[in-house]
C-alpha positions as CSV (number, residue, x, y, z in Angstrom):
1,X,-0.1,-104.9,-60.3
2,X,-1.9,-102.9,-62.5
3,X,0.2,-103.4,-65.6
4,X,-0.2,-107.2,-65.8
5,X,-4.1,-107.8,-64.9
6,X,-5.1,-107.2,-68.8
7,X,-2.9,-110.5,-69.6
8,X,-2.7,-114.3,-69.7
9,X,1.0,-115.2,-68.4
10,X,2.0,-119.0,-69.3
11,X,4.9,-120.8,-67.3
12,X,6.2,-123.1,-70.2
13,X,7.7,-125.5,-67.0
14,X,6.8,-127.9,-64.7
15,X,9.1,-127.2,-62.2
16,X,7.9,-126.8,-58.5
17,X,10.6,-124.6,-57.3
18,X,9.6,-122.2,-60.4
19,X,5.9,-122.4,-60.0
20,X,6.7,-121.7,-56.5
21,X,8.5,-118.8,-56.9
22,X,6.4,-117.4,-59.7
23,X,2.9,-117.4,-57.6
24,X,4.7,-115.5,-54.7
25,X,5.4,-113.0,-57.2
26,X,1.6,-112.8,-57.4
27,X,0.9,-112.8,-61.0
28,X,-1.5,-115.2,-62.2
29,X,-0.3,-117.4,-64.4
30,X,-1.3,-121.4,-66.3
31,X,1.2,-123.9,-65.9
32,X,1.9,-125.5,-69.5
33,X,4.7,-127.4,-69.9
34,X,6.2,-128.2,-73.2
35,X,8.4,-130.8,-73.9
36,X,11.7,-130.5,-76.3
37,X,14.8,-132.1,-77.1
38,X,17.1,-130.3,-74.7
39,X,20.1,-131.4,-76.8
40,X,22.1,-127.8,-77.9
41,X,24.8,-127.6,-80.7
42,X,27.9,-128.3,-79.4
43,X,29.8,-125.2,-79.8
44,X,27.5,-123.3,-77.3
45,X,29.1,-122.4,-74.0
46,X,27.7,-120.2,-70.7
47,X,25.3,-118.0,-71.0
48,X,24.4,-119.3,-74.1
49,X,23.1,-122.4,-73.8
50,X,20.1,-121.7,-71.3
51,X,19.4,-118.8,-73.7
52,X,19.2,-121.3,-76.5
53,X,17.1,-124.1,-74.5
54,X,14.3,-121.1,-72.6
55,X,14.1,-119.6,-76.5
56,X,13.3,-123.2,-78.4
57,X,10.9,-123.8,-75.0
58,X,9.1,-120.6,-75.9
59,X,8.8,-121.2,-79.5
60,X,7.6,-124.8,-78.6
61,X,4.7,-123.1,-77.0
62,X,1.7,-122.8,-79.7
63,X,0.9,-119.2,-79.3
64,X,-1.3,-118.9,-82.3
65,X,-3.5,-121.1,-80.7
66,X,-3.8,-118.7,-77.8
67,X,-5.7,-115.1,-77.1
68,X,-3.9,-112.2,-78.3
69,X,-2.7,-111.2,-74.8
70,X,-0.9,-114.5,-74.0
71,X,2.5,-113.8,-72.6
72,X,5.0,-117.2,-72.2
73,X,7.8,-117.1,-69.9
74,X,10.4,-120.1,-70.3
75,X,13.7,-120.9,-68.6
76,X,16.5,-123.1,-68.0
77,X,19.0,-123.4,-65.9
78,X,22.3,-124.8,-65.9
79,X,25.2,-125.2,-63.3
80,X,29.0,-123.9,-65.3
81,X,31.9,-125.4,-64.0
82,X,36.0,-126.0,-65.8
83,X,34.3,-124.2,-69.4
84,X,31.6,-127.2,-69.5
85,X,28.4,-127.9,-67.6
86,X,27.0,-130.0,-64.7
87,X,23.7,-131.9,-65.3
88,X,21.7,-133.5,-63.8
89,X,22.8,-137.0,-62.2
90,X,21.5,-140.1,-63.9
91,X,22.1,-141.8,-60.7
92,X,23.6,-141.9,-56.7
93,X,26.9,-142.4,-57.8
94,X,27.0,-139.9,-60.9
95,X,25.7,-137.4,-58.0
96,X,28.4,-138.4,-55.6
97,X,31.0,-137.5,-58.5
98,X,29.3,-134.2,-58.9
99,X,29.2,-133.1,-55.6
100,X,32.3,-134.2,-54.5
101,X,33.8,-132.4,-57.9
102,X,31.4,-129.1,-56.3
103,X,32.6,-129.5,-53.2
104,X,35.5,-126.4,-52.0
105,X,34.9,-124.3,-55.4
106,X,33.2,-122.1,-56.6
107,X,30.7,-122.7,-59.6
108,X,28.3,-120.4,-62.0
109,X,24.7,-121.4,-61.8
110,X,23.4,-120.0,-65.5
111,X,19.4,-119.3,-65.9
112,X,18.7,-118.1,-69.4
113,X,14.7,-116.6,-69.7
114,X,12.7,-116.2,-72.8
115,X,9.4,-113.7,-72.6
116,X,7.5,-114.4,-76.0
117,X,4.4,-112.8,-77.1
118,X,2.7,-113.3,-80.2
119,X,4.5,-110.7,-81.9
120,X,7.7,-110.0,-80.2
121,X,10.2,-111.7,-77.7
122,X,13.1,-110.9,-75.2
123,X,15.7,-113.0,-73.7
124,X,18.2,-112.3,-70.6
125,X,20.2,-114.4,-68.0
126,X,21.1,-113.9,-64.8
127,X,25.1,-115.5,-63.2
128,X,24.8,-116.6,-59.3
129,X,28.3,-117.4,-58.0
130,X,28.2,-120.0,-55.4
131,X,30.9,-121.4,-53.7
132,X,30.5,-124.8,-51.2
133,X,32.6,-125.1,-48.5
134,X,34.5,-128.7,-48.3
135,X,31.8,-131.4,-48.2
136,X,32.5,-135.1,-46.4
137,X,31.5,-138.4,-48.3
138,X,29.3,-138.9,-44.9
139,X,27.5,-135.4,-45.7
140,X,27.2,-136.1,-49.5
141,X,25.7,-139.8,-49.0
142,X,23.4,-138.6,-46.4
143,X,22.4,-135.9,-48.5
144,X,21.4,-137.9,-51.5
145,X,19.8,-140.8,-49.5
146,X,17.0,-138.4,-47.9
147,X,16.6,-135.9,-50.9
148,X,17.1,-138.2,-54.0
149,X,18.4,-134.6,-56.0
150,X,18.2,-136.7,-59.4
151,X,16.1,-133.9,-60.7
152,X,18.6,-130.6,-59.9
153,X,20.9,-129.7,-62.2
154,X,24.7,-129.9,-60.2
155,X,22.7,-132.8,-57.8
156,X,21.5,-130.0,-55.4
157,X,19.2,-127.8,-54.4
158,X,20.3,-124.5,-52.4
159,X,17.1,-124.7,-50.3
160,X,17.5,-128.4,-49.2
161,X,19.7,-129.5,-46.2
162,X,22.8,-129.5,-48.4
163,X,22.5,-126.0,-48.7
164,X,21.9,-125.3,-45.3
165,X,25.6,-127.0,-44.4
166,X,27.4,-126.4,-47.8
167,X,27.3,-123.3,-48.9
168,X,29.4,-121.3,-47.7
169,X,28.6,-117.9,-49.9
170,X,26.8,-116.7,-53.1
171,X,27.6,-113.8,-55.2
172,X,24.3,-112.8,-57.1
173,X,20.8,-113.6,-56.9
174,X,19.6,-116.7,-54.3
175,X,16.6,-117.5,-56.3
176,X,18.3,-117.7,-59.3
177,X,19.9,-120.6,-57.9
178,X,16.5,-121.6,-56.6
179,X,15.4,-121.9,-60.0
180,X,14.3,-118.6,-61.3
181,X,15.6,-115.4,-61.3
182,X,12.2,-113.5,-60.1
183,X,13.1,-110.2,-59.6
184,X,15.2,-109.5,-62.7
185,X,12.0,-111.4,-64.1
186,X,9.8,-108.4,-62.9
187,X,11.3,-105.7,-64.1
188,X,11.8,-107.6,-67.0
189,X,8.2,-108.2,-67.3
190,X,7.3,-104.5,-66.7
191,X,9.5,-103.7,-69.6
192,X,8.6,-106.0,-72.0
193,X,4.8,-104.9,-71.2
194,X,5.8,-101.2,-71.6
195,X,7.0,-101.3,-74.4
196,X,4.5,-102.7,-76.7
């Protein structure tokens, strides 16, 4: 596309599944991860606090070090569940709890996305509804034994075998759930470079 070749696009994450889905989207782009305390206040809820954690991940990037047409894109993702979220398991039997608590309902996977640019910024989210279908302690065990999801927020990955025999439906964007919302991202993109 014509409209992105004059800039430098940052991915301010180290997440395959989003580097992934970023290249098919065929803009060029440098991975830079940043690191920050992922901690939010405590009276944050939804939406809110991936818009909170991609926006501090896109100031942590140091722009002013960077060529005028540097353009960062950060995200985070959470899982939304009874008003509080679902992290990421510290270990097998944390993830058993989650996804036996995930298993027959129906949960909100949140992404929040900040686009920064040395002189302006926008933030959006995108809501996925996904809904499991009733999940055995056989399935569960067997699922965290070969995929080890310690990484995923809500232990799973959509793409990964527990998908495949889990879900029953989604409401809303797939690769949302994946890990990045990449065609709201687009037209995002094509906005926020429009209107400059």
């Amino acid at each position: 596309m014509d409209l992105f070749q004059p800039y430098r696009f940052v991915l301010a994450s180290g997440s395959p599944r989003r580097i992934g889905l970023l290249e098919k989207l065929g803009i060029p782009f440098e991975v830079k991860p940043v690191g920050v305390d992922e901690n939010y206040p405590g009276h944050l809820e939804r939406e809110a606090i991936p818009l909170y954690l991609s926006d501090i991940k896109a100031e942590a990037f140091p722009l002013e070090d960077q060529p005028a047409h540097t353009i960062v894109i950060a995200a985070d993702t959470i899982v939304w569940l009874d008003g509080r979220v679902i992290g990421k398991p510290v270990d097998e039997e944390d993830a058993r709890h989650i996804l036996r608590t995930l298993s027959g309902r129906t949960h909100e996977v949140i992404t929040g996305v900040c686009i920064r640019s040395k002189t302006r910024k926008r933030l959006f989210h995108v809501i996925s509804e996904v809904t499991f279908g009733t999940l055995t302690d056989p399935e569960i065990d067997h699922y965290i034994r070969t995929c080890k999801p310690f990484d995923k927020a809500g232990a799973y990955g959509i793409q990964e075998w527990i998908g495949l025999i889990g879900i029953e439906s989604i409401r809303g964007s797939y690769l949302n759930v994946v890990g990045l919302p990449v065609q709201r991202l687009y037209h995002e993109l094509e906005y926020f470079l429009e209107a400059k």
